[in-house]
C-alpha positions in Angstrom: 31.2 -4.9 0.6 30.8 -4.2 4.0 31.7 -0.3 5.3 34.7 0.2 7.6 33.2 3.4 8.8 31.3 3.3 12.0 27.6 3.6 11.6 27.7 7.4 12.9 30.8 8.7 11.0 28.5 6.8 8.1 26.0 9.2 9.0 27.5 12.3 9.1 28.8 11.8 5.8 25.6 11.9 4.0 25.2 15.2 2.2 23.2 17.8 3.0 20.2 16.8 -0.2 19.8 13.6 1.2 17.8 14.7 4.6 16.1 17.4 2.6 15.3 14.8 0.6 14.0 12.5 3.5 12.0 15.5 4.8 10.1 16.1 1.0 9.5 12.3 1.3 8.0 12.4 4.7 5.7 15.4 3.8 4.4 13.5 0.4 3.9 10.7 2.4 2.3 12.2 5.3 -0.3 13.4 2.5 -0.4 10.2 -0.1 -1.1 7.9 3.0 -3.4 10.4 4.9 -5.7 9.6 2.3 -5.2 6.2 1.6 -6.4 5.9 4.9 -9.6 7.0 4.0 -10.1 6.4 0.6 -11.4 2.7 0.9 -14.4 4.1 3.4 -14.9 7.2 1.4 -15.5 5.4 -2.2 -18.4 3.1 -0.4 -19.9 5.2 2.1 -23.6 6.1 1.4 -23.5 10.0 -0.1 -25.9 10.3 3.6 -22.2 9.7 5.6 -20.1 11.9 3.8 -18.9 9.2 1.3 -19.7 9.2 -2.5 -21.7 5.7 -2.5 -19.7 3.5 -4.9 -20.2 0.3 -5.1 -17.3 -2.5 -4.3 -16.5 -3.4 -8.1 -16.4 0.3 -9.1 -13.8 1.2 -6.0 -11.6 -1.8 -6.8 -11.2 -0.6 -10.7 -10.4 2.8 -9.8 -7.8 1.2 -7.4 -6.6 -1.3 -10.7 -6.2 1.9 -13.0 -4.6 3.8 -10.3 -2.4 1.5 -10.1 -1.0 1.2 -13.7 -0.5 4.6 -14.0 1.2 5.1 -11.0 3.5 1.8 -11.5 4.4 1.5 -14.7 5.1 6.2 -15.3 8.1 5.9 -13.5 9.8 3.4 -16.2 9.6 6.8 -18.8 9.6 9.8 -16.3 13.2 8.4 -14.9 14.6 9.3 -18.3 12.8 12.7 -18.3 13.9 13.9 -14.8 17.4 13.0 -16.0 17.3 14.7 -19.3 15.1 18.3 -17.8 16.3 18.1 -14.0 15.3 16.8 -10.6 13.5 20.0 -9.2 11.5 20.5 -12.4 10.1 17.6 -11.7 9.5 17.5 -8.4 7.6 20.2 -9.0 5.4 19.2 -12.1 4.5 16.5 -9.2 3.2 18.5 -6.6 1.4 20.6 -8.9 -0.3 17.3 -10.3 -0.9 15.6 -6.8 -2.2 19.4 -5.3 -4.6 19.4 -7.7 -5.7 15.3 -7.3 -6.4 16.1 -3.7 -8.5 19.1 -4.4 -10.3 17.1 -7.2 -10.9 14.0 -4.6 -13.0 16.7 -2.0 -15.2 17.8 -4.8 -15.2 14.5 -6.7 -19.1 13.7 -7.1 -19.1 9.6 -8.6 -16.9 7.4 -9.9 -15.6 9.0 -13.0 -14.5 12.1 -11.4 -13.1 10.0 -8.5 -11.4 7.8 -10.8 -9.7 11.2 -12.7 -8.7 12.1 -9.2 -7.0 8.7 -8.3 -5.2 8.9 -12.2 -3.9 12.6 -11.1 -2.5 11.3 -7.6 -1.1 8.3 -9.1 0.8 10.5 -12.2 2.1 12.8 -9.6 3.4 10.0 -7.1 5.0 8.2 -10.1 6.8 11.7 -11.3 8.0 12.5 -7.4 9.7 8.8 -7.0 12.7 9.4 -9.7 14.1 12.2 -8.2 13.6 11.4 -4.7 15.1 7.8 -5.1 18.3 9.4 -7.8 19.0 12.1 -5.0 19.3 9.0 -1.8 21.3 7.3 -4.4 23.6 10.6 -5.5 24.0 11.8 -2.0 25.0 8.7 -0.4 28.5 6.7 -1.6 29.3 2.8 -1.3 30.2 3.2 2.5 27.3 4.7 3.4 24.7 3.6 0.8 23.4 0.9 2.6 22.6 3.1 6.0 21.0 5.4 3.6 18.3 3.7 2.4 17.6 2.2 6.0 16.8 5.8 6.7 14.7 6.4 4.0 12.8 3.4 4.1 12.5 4.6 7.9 11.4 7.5 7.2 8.3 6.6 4.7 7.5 4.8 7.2 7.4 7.5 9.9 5.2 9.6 7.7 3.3 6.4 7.0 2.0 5.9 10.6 1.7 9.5 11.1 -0.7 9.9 8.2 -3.4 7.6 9.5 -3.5 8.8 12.8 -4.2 12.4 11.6 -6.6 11.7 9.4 -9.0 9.5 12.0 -8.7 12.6 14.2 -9.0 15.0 11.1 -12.3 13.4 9.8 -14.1 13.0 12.9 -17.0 10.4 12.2 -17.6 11.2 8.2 -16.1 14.6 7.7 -13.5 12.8 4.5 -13.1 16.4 2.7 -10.8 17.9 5.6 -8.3 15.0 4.7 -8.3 15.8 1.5 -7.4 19.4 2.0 -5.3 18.6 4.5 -3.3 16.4 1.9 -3.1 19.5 -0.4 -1.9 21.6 2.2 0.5 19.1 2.9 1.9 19.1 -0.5 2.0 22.9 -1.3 4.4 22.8 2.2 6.7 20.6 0.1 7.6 23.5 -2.2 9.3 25.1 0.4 11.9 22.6 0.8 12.1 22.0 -2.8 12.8 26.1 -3.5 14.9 27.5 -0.9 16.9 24.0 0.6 17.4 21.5 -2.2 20.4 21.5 -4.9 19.6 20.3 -8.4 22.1 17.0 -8.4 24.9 17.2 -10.5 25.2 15.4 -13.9 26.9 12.4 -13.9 28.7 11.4 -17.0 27.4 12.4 -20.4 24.0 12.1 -20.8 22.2 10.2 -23.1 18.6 11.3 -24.4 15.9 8.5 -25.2 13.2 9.2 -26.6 10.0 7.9 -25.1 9.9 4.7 -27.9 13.2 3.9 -27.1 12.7 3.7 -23.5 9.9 1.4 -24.4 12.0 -0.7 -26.6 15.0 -0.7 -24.1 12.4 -2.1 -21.5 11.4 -5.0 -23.9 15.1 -5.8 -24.6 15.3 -6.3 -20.5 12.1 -8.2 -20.2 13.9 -10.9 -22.6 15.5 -12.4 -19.3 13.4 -15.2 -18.6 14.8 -15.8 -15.4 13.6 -12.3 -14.2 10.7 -12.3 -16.3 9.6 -15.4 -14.0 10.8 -13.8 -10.4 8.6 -11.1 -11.2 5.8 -13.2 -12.1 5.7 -14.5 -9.0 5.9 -11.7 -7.0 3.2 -10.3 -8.7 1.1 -13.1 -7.0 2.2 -12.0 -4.0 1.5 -8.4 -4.0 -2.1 -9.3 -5.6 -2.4 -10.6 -2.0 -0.4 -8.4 -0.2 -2.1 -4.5 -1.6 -5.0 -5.5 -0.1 -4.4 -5.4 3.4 -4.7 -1.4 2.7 -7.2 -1.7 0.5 -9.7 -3.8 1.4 -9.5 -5.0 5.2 -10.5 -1.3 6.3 -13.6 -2.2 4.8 -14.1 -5.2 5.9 -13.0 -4.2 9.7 -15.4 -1.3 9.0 -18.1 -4.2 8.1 -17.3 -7.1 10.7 -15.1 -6.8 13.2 -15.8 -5.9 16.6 -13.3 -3.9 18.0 -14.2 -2.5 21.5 -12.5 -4.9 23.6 -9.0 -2.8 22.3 -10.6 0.4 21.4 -9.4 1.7 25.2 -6.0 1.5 24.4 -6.4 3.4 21.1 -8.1 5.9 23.2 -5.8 6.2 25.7 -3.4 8.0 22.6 -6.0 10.0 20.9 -10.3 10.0 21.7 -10.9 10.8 18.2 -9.2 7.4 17.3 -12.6 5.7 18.4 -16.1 5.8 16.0 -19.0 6.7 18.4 -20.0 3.1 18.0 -17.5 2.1 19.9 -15.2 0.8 17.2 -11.8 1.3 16.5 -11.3 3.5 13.4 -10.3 0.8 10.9 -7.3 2.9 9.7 -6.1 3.0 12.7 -5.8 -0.9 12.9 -4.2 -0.8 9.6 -2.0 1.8 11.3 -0.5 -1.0 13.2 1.4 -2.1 10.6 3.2 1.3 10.0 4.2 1.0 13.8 5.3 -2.2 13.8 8.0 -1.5 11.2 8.8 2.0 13.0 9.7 0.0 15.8 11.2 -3.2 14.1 12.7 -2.8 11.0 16.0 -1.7 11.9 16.8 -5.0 14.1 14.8 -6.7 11.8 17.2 -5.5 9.1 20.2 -7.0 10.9 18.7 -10.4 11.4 17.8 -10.7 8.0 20.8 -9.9 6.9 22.8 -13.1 8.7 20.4 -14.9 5.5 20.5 -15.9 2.0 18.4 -12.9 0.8 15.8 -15.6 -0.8 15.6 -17.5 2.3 14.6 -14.1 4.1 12.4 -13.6 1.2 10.5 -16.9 1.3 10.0 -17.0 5.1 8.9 -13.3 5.1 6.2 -14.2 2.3 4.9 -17.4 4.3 4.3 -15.1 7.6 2.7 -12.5 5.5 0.3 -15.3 4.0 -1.0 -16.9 7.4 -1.3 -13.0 8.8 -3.3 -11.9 5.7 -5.4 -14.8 6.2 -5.9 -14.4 10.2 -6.9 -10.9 9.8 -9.7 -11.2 7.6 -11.0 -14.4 8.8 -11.9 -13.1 12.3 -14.7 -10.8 13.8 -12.5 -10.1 16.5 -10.9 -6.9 17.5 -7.9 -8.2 19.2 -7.0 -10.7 17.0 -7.5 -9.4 14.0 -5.3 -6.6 15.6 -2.0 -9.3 16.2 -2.4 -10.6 12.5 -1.9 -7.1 11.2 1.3 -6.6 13.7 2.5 -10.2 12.4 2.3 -9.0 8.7 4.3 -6.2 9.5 7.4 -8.7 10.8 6.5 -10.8 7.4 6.6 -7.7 5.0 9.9 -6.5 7.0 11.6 -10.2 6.1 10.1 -9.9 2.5 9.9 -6.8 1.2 13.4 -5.1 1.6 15.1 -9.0 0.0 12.8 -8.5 -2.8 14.6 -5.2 -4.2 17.9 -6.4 -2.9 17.8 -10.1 -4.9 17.4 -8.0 -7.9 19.9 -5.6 -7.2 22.3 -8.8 -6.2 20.9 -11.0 -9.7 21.1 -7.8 -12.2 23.7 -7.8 -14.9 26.2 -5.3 -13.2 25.8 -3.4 -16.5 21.9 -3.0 -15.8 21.3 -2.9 -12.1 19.6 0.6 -12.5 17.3 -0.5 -15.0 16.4 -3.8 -13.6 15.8 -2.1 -10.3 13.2 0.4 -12.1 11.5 -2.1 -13.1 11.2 -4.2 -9.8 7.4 -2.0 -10.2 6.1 -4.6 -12.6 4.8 -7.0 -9.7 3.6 -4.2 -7.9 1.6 -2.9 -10.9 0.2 -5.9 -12.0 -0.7 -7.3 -8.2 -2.1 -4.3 -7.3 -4.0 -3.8 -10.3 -5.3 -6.9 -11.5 -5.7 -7.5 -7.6 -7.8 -4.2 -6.8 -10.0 -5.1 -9.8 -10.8 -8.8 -9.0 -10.6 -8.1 -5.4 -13.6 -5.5 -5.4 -15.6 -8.0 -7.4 -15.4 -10.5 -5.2 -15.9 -8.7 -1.8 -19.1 -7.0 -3.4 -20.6 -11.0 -4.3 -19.0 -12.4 -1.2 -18.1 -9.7 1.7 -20.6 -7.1 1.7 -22.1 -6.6 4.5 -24.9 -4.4 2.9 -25.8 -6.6 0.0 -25.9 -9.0 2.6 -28.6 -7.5 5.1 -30.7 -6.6 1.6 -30.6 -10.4 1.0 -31.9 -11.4 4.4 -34.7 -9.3 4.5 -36.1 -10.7 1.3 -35.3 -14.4 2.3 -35.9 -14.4 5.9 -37.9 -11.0 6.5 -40.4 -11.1 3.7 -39.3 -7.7 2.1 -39.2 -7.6 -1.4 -36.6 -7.5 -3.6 -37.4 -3.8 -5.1 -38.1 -2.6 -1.3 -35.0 -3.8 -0.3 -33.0 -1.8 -3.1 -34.7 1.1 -2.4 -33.3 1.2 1.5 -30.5 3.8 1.6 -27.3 2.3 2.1 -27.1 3.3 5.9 -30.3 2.5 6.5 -30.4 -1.3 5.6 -28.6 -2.6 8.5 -31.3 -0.5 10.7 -34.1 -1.6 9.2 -32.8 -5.3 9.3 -32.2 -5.7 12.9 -35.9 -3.7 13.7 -37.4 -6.6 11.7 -35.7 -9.5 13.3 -36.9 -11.4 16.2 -40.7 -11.5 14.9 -40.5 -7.5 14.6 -39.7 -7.1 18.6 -36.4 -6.1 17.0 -32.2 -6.7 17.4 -29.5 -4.4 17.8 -27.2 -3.8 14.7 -24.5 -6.3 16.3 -26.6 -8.7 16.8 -27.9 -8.6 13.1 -23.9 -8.2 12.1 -23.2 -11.7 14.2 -26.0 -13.4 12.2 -25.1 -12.5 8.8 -21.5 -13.7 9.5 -22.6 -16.9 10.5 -24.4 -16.9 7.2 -22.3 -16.2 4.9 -18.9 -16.4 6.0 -17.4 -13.1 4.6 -14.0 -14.0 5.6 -13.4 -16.8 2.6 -12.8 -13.9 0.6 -9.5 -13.7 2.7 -8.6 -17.3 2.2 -9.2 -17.3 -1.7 -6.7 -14.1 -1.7 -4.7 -15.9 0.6 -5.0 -18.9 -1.6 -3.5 -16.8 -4.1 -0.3 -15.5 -2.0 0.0 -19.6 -1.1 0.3 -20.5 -4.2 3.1 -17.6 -5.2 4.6 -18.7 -2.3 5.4 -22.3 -3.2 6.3 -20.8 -6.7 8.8 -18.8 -5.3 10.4 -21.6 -2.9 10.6 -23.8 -6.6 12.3 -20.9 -8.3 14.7 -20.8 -5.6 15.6 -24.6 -5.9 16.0 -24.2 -10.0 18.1 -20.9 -9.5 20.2 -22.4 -6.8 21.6 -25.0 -8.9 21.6 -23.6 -12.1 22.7 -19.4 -11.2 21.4 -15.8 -12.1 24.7 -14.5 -12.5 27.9 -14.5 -11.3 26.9 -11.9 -8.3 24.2 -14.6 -7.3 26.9 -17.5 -7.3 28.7 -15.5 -4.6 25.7 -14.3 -2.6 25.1 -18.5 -2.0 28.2 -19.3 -1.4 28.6 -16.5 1.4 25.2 -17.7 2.5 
């Protein structure tokens, strides 16, 4: 139902908790995606460069278990924040996500990184509930619909901020500052939390579920096969999709070769700019953030003139051919207008995803379905992390490359070429090419891409979002004729 307020008296309705709201959300983002930025170098980077010298496999099953926990929590801490209140909460989760910051700085391997990631992830999972109930609680049918514009806005905003901090924050290698800086961050939330925002008032009489019931409710839900399917699907998609945050920074770290754009990023901020030359790879990834800063509202307006599935479909098919552009180039400048043109794909897809299930829900159920609308997101990112780091340490690795070549084409053996330190081996390669007169590093990048063509790892994820893709455009045929619900029926008819 559309509102028949204008868009500013919409505005000025919204009650006071909602923009404190949006302000705790833009400070936890600010931090949670400050070091997300990082976190992909960090994990890999030889213990030499400030990183804690993971290999790809171990970084992408910290990523799969971070995932899970931070996915699938909010399903049970919903019913807790209702039942012991929405500032308690919020402040269980910054204690938890203070102290999985702090625990990320001093982390020393994988185990204590991967008890950090667990910690953030709890936290983030236990901040969503009462951040989401209060947008919902503080907003009303008129206005509801310009509210979550803003909100998603304003993730957004702290989104692109976050990244461009932390290149300037960690310098070269200095990671730690990021971290502390994240802490910082999250402590400041408190402030908003204690002396601005009002514990929501109870709606209705409330009724207490014990953590097996919740469980069992959810497997009463999951009993829609329909739904069951549409989010079976989609968690194809985001098994492609994650990984543009949490792999391509690698690989642009790796491969690409970004100096024919790195003045304009310099132009903004210096520190934007590694001393090699090379744009900060979270800084490209920061185009995405940008794009939707700038887009998404008039974005939002043209996809609303569609069937929500048609929006959803063509938004997944950009995002595919983008996915696969950016990671199957060495080039700075294109790999730079893929990114932008995911962003327009995840502004068509994204938003229609969470409002087809709002639209297909049983009106009796809309909340639950919509807290579970995580599912594809747990199991893609998950499942995607894990397989994903497997396969870019066999067939992306820039390192395990260069070890490779100097045993097959250099003469180095294989237990000499282990015993290279991590950000050595590239060094060492290019001195011994050319019959020993030597290469620079480039040049020795530029031959081992020709190799071994790291960028199919981007076309067998792509592969992956492709085939969710057609899925989805099948599900869409079945559903049209046969219905969801009766809220579906009317949606294709108005379409």
């Amino acid at each position: 139902m559309a509102s028949k307020l204008s868009p500013w008296k919409q505005v000025r309705e919204l009650k006071p908790n909602f923009w404190f709201c949006n302000w705790m959300e833009a400070n936890e983002r600010l931090a949670f995606f400050g070091i997300r930025a990082i976190l992909p170098l960090y994990m890999v980077y030889a213990v030499a460069e400030g990183g804690l010298g993971l290999s790809y496999a171990q970084k992408g099953a910290i990523y799969s278990i971070w995932a899970l926990v931070q996915c699938l929590v909010p399903m049970i801490s919903g019913g807790f924040t209702d039942q012991y209140g929405y500032k308690k909460s919020l402040y269980i989760a910054y204690t938890i996500n203070f102290f999985g910051y702090i625990l990320f700085a001093f982390a020393t391997g994988f185990w204590s990184a991967l008890g950090a990631a667990c910690l953030v992830g709890l936290g983030t999972a236990i901040f969503k509930p009462p951040v989401q109930g209060t947008i919902a609680k503080a907003s009303t049918e008129e206005n509801s619909s310009i509210a979550w514009g803003i909100f998603y806005w304003m993730v957004n905003v702290g989104g692109f901020l976050a990244p461009f901090l932390a290149a300037i924050i960690r310098g070269e290698t200095d990671f730690k500052l990021v971290f502390f800086f994240a802490a910082g961050v999250t402590l400041f939330n408190f402030i908003p939390t204690i002396f601005f925002y009002k514990e929501p008032e109870q709606e209705g009489e409330l009724k207490i579920r014990t953590v097996g019931e919740t469980l069992m409710n959810t497997m009463a839900t999951l009993k829609d096969k329909n739904f069951l399917v549409f989010l079976g699907i989609f968690s194809g998609f985001w098994f492609m999709f994650m990984q543009l945050w949490d792999l391509l920074p690698n690989f642009i770290d790796e491969w690409v070769f970004s100096r024919d754009i790195a003045p304009i990023f310099s132009a903004i901020n210096e520190n934007t700019v590694l001393e090699s030359g090379n744009v900060k790879p979270e800084m490209l990834i920061n185009i995405d953030s940008f794009a939707i800063i700038a887009l998404m509202l008039p974005i939002g307006w043209l996809t609303g003139k569609f069937h929500p599935m048609i929006a959803l479909i063509a938004g997944m098919v950009l995002s595919v051919l983008a996915f696969v552009t950016a990671g199957a180039t060495n080039v700075g400048l294109i790999c730079a207008l893929a990114i932008f043109a995911f962003a327009i794909g995840e502004m068509w897809c994204s938003p229609k995803f969470s409002e087809y299930i709002g639209l297909t829900a049983p009106p009796e159920k809309k909340a639950t379905y919509m807290g579970y609308s995580n599912i594809p997101f747990a199991i893609g990112w998950g499942v995607g992390n894990f397989i994903s780091g497997f396969l870019y340490e066999n067939m992306g690795s820039k390192i395990n490359f260069a070890r490779q070549y100097l045993v097959e084409h250099l003469g180095m053996s294989t237990s000499q070429a282990q015993a290279i330190p991590r950000e050595d081996v590239m060094s060492t390669m290019a001195s011994m090419m050319n019959n020993g007169n030597g290469a620079s590093v480039d040049e020795a990048t530029r031959v081992l891409w020709e190799l071994n063509d790291p960028w199919m790892v981007w076309v067998i994820l792509g592969a992956i979002g492709a085939v969710a893709t057609i899925a989805m455009v099948g599900y869409f045929f079945k559903t049209r004729h046969t219905g969801l619900s009766s809220n579906e029926s009317s949606v294709q008819q108005s379409a």
